[in-house]
HTML snippet that shows the backbone in 3Dmol.js (N, CA, C, O; Angstrom):
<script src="https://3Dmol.org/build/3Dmol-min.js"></script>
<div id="view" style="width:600px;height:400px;position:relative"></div>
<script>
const pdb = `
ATOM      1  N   UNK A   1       2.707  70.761  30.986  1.00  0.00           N
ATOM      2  CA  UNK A   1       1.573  69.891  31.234  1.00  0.00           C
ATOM      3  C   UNK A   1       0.640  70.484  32.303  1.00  0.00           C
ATOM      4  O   UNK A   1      -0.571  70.636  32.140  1.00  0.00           O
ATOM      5  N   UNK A   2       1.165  70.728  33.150  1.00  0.00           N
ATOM      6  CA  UNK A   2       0.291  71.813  34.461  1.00  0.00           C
ATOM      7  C   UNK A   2      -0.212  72.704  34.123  1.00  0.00           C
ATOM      8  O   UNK A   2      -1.269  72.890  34.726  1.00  0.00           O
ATOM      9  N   UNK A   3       0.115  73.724  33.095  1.00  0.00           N
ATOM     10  CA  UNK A   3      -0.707  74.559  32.571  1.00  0.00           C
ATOM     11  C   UNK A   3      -1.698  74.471  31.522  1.00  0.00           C
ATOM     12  O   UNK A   3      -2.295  75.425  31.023  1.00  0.00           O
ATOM     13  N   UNK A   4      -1.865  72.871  31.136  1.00  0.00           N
ATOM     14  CA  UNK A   4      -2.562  72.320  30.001  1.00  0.00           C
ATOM     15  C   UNK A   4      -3.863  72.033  31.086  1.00  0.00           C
ATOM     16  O   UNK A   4      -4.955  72.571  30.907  1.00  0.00           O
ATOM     17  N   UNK A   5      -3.622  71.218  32.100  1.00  0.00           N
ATOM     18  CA  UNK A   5      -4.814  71.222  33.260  1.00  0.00           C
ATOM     19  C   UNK A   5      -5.200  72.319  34.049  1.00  0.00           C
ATOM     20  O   UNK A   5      -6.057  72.249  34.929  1.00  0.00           O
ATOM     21  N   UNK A   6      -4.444  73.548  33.677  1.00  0.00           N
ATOM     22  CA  UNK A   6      -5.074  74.855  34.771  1.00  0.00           C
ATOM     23  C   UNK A   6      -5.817  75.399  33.987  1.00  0.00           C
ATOM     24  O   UNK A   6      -6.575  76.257  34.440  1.00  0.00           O
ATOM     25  N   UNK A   7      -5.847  75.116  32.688  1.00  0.00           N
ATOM     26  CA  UNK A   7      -6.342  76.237  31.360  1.00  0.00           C
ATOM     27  C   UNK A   7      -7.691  75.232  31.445  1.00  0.00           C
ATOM     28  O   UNK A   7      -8.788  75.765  31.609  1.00  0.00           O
ATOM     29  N   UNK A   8      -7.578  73.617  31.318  1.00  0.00           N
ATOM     30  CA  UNK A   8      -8.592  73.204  31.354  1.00  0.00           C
ATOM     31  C   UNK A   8      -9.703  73.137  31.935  1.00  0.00           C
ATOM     32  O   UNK A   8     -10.800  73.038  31.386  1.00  0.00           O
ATOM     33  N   UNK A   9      -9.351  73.217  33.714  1.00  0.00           N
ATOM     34  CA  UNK A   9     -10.074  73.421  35.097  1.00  0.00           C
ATOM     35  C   UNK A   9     -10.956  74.884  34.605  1.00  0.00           C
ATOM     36  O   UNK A   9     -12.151  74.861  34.307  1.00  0.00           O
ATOM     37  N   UNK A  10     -10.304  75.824  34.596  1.00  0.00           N
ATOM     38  CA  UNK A  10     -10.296  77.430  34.619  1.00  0.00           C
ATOM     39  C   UNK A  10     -11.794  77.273  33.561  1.00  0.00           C
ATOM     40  O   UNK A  10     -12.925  77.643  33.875  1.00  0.00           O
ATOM     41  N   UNK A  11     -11.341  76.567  32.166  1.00  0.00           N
ATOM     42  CA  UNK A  11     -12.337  76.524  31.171  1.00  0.00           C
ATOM     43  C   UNK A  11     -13.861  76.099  31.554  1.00  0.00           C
ATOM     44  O   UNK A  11     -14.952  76.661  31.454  1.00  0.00           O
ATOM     45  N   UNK A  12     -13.441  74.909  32.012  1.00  0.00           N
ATOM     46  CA  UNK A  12     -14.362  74.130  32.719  1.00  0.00           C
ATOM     47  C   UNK A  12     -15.456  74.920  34.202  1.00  0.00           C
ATOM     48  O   UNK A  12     -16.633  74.721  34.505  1.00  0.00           O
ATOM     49  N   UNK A  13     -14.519  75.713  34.744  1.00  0.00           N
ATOM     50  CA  UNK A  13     -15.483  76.641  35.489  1.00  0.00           C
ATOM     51  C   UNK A  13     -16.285  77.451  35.056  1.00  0.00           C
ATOM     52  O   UNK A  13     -17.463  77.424  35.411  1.00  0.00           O
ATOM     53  N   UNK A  14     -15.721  78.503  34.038  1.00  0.00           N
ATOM     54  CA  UNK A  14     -16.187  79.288  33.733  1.00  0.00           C
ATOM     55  C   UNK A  14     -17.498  78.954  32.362  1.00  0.00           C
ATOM     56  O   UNK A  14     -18.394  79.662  31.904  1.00  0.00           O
ATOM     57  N   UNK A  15     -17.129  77.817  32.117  1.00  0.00           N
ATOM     58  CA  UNK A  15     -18.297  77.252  31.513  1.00  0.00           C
ATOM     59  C   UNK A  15     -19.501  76.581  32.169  1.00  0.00           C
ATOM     60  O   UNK A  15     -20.560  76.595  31.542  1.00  0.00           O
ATOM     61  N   UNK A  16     -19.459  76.101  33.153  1.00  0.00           N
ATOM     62  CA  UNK A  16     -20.386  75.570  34.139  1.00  0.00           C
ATOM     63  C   UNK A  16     -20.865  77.404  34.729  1.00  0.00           C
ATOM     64  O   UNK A  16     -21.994  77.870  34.883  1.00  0.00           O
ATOM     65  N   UNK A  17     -19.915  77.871  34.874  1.00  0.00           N
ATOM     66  CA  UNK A  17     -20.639  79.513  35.563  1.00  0.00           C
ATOM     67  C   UNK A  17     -21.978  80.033  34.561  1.00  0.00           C
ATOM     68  O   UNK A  17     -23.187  80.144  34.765  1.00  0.00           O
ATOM     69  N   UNK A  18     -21.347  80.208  33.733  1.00  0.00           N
ATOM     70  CA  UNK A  18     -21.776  80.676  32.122  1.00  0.00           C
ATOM     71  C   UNK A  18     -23.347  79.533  31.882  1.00  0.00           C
ATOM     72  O   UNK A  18     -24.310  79.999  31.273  1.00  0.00           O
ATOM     73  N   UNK A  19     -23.387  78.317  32.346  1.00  0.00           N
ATOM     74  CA  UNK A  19     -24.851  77.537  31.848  1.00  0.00           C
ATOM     75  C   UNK A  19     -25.549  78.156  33.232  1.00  0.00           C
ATOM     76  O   UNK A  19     -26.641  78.699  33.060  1.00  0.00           O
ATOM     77  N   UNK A  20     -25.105  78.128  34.360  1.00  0.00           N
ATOM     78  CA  UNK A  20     -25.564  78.376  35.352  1.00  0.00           C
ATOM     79  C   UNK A  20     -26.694  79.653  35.564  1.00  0.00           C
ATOM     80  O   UNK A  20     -27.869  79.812  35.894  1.00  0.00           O
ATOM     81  N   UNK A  21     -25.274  80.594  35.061  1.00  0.00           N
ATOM     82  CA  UNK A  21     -25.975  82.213  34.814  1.00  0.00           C
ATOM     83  C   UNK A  21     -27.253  81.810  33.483  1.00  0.00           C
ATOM     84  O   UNK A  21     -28.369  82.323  33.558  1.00  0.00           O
ATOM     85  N   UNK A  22     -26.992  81.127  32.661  1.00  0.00           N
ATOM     86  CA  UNK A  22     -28.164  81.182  31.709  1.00  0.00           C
ATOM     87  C   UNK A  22     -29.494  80.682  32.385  1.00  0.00           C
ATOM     88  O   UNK A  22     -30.480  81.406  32.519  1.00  0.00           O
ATOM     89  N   UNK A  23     -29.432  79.509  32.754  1.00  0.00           N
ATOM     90  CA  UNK A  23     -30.661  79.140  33.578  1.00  0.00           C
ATOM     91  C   UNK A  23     -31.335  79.532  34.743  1.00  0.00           C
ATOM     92  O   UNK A  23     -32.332  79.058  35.287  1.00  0.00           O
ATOM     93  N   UNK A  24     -30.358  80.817  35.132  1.00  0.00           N
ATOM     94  CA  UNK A  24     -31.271  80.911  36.140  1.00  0.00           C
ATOM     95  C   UNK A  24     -31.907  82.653  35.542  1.00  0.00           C
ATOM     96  O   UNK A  24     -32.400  83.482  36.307  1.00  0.00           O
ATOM     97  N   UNK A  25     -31.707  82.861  33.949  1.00  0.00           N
ATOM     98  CA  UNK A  25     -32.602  83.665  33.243  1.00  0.00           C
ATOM     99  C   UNK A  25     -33.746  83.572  33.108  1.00  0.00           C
ATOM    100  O   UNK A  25     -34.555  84.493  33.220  1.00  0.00           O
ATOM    101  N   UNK A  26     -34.042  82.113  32.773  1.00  0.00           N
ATOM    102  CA  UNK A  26     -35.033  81.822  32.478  1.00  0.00           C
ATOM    103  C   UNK A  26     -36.042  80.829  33.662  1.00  0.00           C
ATOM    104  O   UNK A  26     -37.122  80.261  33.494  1.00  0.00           O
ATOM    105  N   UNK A  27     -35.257  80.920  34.719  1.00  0.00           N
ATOM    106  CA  UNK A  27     -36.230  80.419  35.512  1.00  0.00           C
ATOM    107  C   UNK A  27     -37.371  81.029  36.312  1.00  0.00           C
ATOM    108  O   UNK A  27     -37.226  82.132  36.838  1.00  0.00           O
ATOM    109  N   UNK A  28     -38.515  80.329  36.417  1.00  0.00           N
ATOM    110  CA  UNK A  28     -39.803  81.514  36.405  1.00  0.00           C
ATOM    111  C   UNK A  28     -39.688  82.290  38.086  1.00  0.00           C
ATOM    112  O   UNK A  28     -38.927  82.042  39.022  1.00  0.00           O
ATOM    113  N   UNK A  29     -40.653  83.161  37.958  1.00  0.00           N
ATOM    114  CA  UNK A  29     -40.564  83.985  39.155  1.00  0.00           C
ATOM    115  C   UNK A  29     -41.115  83.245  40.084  1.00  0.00           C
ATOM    116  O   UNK A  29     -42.161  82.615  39.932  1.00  0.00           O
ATOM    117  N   UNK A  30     -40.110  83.299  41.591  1.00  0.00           N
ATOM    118  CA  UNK A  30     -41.342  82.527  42.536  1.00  0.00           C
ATOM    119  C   UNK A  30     -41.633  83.785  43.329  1.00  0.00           C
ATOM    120  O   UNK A  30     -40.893  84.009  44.286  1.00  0.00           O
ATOM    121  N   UNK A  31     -42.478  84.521  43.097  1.00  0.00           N
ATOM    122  CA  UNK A  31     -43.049  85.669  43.366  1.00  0.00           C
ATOM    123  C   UNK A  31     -44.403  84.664  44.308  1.00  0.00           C
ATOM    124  O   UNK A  31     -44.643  84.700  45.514  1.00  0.00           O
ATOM    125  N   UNK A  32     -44.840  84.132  43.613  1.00  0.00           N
ATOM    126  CA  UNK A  32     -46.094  83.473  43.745  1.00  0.00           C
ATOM    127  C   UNK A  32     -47.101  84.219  43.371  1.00  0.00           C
ATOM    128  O   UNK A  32     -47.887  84.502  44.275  1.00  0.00           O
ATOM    129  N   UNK A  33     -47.390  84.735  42.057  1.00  0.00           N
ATOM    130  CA  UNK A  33     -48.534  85.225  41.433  1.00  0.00           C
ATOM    131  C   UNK A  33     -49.700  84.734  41.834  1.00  0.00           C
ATOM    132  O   UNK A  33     -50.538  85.386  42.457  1.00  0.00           O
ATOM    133  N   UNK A  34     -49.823  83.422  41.456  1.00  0.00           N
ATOM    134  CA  UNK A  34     -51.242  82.832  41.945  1.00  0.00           C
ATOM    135  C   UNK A  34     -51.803  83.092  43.048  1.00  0.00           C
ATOM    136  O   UNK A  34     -53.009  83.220  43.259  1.00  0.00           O
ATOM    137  N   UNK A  35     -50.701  83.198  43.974  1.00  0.00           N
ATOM    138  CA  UNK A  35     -51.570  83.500  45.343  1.00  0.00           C
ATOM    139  C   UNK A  35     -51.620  84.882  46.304  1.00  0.00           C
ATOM    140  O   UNK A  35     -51.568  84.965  47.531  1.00  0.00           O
ATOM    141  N   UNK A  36     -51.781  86.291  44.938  1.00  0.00           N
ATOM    142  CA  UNK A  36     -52.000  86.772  44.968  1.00  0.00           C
ATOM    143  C   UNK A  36     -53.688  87.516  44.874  1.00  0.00           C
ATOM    144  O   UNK A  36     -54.201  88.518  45.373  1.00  0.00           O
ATOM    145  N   UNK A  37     -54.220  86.294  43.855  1.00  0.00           N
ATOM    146  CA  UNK A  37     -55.547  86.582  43.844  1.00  0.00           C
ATOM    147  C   UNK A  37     -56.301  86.632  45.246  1.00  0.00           C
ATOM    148  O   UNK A  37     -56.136  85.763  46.102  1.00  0.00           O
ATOM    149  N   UNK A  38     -56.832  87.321  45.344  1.00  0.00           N
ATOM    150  CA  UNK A  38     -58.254  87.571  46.886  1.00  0.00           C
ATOM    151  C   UNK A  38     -57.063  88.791  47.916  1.00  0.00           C
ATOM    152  O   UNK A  38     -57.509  89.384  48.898  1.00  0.00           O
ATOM    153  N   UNK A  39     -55.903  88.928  47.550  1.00  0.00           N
ATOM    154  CA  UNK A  39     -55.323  89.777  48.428  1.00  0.00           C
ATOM    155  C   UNK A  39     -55.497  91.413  48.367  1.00  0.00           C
ATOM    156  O   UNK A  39     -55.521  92.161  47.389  1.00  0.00           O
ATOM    157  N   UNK A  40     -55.568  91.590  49.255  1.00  0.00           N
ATOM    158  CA  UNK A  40     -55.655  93.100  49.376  1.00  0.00           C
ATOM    159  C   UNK A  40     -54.367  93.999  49.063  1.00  0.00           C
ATOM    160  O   UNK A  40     -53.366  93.903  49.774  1.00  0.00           O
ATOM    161  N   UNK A  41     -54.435  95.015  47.802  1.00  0.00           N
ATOM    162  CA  UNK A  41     -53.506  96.017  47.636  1.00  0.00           C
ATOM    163  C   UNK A  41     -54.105  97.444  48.146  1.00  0.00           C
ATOM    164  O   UNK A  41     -55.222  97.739  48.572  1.00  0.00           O
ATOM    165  N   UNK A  42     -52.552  98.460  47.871  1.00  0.00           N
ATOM    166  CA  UNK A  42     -52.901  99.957  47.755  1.00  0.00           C
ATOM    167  C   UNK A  42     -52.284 100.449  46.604  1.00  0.00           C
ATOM    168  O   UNK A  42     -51.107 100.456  46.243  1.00  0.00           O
ATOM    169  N   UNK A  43     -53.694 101.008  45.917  1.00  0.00           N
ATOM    170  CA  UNK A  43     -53.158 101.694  44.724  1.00  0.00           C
ATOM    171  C   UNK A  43     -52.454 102.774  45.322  1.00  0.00           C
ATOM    172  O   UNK A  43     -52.718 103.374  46.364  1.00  0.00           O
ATOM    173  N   UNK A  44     -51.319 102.971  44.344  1.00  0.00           N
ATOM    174  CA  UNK A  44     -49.779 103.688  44.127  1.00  0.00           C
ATOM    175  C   UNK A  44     -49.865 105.334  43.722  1.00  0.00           C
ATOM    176  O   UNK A  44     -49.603 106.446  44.182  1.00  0.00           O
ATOM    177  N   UNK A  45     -50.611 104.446  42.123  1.00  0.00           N
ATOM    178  CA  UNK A  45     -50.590 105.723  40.888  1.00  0.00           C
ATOM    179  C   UNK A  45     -51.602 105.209  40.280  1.00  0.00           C
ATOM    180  O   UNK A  45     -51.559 104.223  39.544  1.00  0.00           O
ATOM    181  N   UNK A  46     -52.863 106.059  40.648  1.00  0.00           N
ATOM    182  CA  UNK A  46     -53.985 106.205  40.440  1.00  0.00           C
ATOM    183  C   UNK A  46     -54.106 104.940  39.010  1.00  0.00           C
ATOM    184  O   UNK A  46     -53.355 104.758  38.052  1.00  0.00           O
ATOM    185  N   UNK A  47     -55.296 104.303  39.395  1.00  0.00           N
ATOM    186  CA  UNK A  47     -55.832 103.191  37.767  1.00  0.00           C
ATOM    187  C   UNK A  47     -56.478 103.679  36.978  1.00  0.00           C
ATOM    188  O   UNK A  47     -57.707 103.640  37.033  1.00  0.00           O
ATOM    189  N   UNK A  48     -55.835 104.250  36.062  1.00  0.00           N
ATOM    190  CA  UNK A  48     -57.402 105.275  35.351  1.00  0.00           C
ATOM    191  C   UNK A  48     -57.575 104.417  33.800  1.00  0.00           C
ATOM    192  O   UNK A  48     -57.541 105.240  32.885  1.00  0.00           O
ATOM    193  N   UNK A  49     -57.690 103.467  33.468  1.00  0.00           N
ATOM    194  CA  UNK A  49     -57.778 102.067  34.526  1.00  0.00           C
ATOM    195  C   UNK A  49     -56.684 101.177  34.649  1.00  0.00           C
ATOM    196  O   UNK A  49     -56.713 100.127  35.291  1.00  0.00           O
ATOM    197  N   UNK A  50     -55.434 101.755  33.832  1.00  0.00           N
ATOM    198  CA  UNK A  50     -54.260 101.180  34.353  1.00  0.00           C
ATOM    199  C   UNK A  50     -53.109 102.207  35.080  1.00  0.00           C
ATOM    200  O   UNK A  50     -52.886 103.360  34.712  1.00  0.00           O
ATOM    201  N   UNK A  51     -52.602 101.675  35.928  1.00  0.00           N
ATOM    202  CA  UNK A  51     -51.542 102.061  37.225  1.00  0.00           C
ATOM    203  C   UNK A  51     -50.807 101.222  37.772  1.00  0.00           C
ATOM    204  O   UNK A  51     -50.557 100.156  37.211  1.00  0.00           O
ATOM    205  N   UNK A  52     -50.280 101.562  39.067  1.00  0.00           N
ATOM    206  CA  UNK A  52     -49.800 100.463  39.509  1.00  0.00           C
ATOM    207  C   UNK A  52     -50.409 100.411  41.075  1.00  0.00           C
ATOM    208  O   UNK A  52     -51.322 101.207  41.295  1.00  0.00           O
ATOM    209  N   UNK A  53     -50.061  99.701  41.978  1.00  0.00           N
ATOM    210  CA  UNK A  53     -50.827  98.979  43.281  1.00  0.00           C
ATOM    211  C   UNK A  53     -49.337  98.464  44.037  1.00  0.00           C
ATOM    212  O   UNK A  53     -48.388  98.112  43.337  1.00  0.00           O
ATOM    213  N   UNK A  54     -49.280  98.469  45.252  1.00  0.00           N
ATOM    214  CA  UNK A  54     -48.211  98.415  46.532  1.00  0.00           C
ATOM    215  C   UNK A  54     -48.984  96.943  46.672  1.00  0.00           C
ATOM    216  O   UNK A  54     -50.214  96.991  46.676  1.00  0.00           O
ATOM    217  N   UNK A  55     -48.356  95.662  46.785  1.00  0.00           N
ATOM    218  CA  UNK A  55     -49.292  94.499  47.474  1.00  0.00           C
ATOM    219  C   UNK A  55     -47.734  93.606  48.296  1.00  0.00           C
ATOM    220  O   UNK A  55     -46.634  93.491  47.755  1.00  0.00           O
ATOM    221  N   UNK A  56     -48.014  93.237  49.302  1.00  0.00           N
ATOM    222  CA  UNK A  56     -46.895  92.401  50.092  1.00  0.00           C
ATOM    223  C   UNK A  56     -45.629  93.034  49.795  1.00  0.00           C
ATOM    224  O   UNK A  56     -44.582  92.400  49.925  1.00  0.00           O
ATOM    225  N   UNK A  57     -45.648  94.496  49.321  1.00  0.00           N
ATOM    226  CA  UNK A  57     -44.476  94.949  49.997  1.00  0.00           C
ATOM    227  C   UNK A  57     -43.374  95.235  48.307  1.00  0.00           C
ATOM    228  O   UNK A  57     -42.293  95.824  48.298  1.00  0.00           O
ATOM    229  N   UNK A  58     -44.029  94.661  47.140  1.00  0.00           N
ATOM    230  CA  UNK A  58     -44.133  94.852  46.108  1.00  0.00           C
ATOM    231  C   UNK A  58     -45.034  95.927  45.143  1.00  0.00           C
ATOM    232  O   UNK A  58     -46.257  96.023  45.238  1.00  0.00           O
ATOM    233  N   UNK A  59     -44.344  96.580  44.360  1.00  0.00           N
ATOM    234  CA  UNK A  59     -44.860  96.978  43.644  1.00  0.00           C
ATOM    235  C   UNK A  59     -45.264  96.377  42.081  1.00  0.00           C
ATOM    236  O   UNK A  59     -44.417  95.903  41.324  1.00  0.00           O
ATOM    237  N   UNK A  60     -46.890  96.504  41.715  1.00  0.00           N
ATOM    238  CA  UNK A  60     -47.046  95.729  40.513  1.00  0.00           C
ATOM    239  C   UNK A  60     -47.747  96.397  39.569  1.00  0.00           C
ATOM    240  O   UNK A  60     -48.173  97.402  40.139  1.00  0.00           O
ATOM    241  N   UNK A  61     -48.137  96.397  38.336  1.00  0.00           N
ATOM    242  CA  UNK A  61     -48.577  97.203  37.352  1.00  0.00           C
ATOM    243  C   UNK A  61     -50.353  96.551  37.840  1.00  0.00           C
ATOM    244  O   UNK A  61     -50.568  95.590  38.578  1.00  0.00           O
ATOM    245  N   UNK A  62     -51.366  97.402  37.176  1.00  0.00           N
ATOM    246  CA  UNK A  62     -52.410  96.655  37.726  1.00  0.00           C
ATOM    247  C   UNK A  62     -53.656  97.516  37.093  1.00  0.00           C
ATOM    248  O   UNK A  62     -53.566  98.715  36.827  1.00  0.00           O
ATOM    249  N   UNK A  63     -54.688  96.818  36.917  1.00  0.00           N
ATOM    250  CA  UNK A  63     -55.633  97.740  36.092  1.00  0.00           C
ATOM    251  C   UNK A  63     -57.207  97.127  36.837  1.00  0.00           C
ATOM    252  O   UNK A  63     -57.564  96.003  37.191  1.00  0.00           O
ATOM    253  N   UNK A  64     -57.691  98.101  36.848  1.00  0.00           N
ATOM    254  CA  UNK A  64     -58.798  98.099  37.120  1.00  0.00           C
ATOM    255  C   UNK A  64     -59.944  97.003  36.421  1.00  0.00           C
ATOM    256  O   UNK A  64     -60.388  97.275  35.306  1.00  0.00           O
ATOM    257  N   UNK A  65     -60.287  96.057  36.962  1.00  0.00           N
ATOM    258  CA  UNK A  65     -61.265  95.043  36.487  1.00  0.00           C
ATOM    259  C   UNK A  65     -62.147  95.733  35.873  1.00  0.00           C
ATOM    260  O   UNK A  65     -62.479  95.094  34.875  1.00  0.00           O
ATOM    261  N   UNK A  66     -62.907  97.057  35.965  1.00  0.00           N
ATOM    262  CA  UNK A  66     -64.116  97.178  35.407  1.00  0.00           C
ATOM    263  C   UNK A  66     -64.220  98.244  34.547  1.00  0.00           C
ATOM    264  O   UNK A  66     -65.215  98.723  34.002  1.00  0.00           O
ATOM    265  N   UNK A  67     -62.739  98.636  34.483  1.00  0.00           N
ATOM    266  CA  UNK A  67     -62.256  99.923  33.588  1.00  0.00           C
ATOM    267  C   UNK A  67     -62.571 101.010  34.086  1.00  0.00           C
ATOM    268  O   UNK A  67     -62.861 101.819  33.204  1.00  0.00           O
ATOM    269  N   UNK A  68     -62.673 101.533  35.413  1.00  0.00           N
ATOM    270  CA  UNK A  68     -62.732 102.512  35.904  1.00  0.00           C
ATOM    271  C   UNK A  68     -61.834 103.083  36.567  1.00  0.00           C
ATOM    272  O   UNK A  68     -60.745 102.521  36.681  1.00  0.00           O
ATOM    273  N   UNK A  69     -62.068 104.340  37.166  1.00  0.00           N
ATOM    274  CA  UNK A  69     -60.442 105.195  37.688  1.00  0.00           C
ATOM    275  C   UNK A  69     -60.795 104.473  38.893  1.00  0.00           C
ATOM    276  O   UNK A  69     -61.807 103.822  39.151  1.00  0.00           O
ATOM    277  N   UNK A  70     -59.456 104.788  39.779  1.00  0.00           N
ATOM    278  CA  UNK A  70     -59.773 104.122  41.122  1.00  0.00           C
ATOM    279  C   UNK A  70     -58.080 104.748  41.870  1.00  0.00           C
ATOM    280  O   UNK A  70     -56.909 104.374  41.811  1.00  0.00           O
ATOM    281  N   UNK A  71     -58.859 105.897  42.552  1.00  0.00           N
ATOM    282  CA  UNK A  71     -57.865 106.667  43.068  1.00  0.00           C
ATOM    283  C   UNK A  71     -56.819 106.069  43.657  1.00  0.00           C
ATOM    284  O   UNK A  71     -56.878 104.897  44.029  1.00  0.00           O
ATOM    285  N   UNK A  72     -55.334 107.120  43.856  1.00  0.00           N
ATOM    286  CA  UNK A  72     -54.541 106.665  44.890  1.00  0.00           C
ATOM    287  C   UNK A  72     -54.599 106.060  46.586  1.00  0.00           C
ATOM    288  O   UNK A  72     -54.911 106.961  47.364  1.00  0.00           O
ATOM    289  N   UNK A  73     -54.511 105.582  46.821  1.00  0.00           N
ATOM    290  CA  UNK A  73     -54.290 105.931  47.723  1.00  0.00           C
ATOM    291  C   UNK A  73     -55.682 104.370  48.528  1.00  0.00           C
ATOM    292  O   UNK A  73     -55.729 103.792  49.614  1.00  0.00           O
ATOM    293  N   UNK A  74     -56.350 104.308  47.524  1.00  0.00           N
ATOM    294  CA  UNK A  74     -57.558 103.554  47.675  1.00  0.00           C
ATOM    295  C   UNK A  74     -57.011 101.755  47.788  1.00  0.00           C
ATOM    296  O   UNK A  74     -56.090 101.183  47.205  1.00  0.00           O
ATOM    297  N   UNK A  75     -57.914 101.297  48.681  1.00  0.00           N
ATOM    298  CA  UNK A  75     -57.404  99.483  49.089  1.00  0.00           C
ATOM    299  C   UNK A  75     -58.753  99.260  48.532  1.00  0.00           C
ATOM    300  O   UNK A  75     -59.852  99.797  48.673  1.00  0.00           O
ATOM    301  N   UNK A  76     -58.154  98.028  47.675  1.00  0.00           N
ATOM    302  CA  UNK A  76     -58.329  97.240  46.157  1.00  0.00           C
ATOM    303  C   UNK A  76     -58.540  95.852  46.638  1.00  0.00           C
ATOM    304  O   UNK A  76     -57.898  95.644  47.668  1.00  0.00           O
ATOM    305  N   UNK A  77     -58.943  95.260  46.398  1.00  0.00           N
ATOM    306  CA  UNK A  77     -58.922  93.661  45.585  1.00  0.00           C
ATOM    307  C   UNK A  77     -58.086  92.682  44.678  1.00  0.00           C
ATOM    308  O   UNK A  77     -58.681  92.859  43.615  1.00  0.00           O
ATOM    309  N   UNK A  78     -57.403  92.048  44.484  1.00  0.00           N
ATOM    310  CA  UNK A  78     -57.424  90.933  43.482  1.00  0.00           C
ATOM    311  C   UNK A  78     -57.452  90.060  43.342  1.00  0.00           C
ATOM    312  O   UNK A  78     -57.079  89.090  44.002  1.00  0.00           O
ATOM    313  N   UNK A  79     -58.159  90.243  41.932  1.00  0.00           N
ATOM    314  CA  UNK A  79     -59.355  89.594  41.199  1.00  0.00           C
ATOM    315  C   UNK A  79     -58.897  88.569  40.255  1.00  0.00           C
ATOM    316  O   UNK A  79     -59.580  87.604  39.911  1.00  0.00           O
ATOM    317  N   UNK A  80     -57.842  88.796  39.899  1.00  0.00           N
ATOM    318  CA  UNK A  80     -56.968  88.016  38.314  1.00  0.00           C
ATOM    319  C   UNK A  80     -55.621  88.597  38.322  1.00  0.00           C
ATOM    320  O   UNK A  80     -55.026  89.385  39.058  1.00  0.00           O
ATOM    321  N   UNK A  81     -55.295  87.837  37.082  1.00  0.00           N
ATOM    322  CA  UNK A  81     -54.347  88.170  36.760  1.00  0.00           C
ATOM    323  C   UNK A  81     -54.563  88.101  34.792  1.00  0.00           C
ATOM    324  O   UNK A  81     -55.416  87.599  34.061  1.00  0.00           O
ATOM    325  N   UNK A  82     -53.125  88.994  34.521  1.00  0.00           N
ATOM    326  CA  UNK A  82     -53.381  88.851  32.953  1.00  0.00           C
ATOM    327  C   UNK A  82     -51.597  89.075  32.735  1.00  0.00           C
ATOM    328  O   UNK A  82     -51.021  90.143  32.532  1.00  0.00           O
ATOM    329  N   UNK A  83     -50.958  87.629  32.861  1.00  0.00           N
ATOM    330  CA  UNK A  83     -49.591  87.962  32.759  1.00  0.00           C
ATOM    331  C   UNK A  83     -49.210  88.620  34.014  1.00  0.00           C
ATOM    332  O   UNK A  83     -49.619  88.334  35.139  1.00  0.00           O
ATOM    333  N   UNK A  84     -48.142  89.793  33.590  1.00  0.00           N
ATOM    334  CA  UNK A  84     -47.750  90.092  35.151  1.00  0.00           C
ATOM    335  C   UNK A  84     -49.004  91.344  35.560  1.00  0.00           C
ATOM    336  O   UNK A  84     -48.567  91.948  36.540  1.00  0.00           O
ATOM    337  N   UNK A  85     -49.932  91.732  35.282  1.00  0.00           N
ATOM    338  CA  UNK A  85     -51.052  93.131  35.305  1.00  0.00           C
ATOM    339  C   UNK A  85     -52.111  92.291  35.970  1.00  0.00           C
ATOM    340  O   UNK A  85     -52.664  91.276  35.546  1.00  0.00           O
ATOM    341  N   UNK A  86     -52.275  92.952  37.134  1.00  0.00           N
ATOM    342  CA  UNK A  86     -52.762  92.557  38.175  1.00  0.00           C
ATOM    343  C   UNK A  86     -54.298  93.063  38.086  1.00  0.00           C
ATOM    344  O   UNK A  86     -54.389  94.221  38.494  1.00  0.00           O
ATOM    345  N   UNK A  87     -55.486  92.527  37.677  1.00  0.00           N
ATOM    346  CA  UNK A  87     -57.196  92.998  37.698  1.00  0.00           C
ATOM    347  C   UNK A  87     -57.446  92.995  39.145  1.00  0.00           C
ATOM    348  O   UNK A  87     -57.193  92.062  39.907  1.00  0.00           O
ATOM    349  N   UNK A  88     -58.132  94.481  39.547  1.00  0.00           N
ATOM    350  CA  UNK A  88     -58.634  94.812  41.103  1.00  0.00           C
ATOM    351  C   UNK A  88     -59.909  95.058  40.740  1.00  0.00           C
ATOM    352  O   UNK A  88     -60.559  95.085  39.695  1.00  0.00           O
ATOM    353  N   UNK A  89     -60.098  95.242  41.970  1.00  0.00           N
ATOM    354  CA  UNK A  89     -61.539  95.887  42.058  1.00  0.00           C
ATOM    355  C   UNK A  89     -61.602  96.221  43.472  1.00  0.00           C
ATOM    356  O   UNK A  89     -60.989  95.739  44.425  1.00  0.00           O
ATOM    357  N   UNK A  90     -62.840  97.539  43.383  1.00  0.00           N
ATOM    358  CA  UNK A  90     -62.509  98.092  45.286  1.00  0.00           C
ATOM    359  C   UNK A  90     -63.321  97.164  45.944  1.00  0.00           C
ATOM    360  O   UNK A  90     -63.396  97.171  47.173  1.00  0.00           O
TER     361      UNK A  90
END
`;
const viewer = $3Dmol.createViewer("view");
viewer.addModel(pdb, "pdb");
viewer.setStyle({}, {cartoon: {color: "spectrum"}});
viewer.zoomTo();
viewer.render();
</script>
């Protein structure tokens, strides 16, 4: 009988583990995207017109608002967003 309730407990954990691990797949990023717009980055790897940009210590994919190159090394703008691709401008 004791091992009918250890098998059950045991089950019971590892199933609560198992919904746990699922939901926290799908729970959204609190990165805080939104309040990224108006902040100042440094492009990484050059936008010619997509690259990526250094911002709060993160790195993010990121393309140039006006479709132009926009060297390394250069402090950016942002302007939008499009999903996780971050629109700058110098």
């Amino acid at each position: 009988m004791r091992w009918v309730l250890f098998i059950f407990i045991v089950g019971a954990c590892l199933a609560l583990l198992l919904i746990v691990a699922a939901m926290s797949r799908h729970k959204k990023s609190a990165t805080g995207e939104i309040h990224l717009v108006g902040s100042r980055a440094r492009v990484d790897a050059e936008l010619a017109p997509e690259g990526t940009v250094l911002i709060q210590g993160e790195l993010w994919r990121a393309r140039s608002a006006d479709g132009s190159s926009i060297a390394s090394h250069t402090i950016v703008e942002v302007v939008g967003l499009s999903g996780y691709l971050l629109l700058v401008e110098r």
